[in-house]
C-alpha positions, -999 to 999 in steps of 0.1 A, spaced: 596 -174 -433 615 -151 -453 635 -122 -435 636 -83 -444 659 -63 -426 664 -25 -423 695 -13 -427 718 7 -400 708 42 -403 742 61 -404 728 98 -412 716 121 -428 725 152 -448 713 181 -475 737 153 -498 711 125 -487 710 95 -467 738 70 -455 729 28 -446 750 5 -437 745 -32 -439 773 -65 -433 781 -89 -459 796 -121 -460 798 -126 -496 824 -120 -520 825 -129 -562 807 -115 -586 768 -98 -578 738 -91 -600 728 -53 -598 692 -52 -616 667 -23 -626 633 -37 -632 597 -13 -641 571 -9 -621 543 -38 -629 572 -64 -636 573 -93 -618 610 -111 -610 616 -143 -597 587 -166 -599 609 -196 -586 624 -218 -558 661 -227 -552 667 -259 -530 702 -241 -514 722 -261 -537 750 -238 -540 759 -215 -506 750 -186 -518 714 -199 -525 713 -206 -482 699 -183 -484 691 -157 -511 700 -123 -504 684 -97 -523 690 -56 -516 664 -37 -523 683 1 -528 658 21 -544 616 16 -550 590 -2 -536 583 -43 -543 560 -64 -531 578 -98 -518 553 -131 -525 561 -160 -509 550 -199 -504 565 -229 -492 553 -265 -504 533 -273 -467 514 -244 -477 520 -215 -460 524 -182 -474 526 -144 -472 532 -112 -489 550 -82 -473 553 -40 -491 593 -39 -488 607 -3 -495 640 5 -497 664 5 -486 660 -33 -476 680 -63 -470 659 -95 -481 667 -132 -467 647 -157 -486 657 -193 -474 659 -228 -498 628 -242 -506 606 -210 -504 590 -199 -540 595 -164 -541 585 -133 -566 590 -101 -562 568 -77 -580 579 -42 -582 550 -18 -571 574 13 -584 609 12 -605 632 -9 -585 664 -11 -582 677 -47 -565 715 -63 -559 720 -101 -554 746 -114 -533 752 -143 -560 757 -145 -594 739 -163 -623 759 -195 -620 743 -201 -582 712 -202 -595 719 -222 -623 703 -262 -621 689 -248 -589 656 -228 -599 626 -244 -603 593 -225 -611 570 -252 -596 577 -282 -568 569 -306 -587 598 -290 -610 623 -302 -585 648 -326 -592 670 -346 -567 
């Protein structure tokens, strides 16, 4: 249902670690640092604007726990550490719940979300 992708390994040094990862995104992104025990999300999107089709989320530093459901009922949770590249589609409520400080990027900004996230189906308005 939802997709979490490694990133390339490109090396690694006494400096640290090097990932690489493609993008098709442009515009403005959301960068966000959230405490361990918070949860984030706690919604749906119906893919309304592009860059909802689907959510991509960047997991660069922590560990998170990605809960998912979709109205016909199924469901899952997967342990995503980073660094991780998260796919979420429309019409899949999603949280993610940060099991250590996280640090996350969205490929979208606040205006794709906006009239599009609904914390409940039966929130969802045609």
């Amino acid at each position: 249902m939802v997709t979490i992708l490694p990133l390339d390994f490109i090396g690694k040094t006494e400096r640290g670690e090097t990932n690489a990862f493609e993008n098709d995104r442009t515009g403005q992104f959301l960068l966000s640092h959230r405490i361990a025990g918070s949860q984030n999300g706690g919604h749906i999107h119906t893919g309304k604007h592009p860059y909802k089709q689907p959510e991509k989320l960047m997991l660069l530093n922590g560990v998170a726990d990605l809960v998912w459901k979709t109205k016909d009922g199924n469901s899952g949770s997967e342990r995503v550490e980073a660094p991780a590249h998260i796919h979420i589609p429309p019409n899949v409520w999603h949280q993610l719940n940060a099991v250590t400080d996280i640090v996350f990027m969205e490929f979208n900004s606040l205006a794709a979300g906006q009239g599009d996230s609904f914390y409940n189906y039966e929130d969802i308005v045609d």
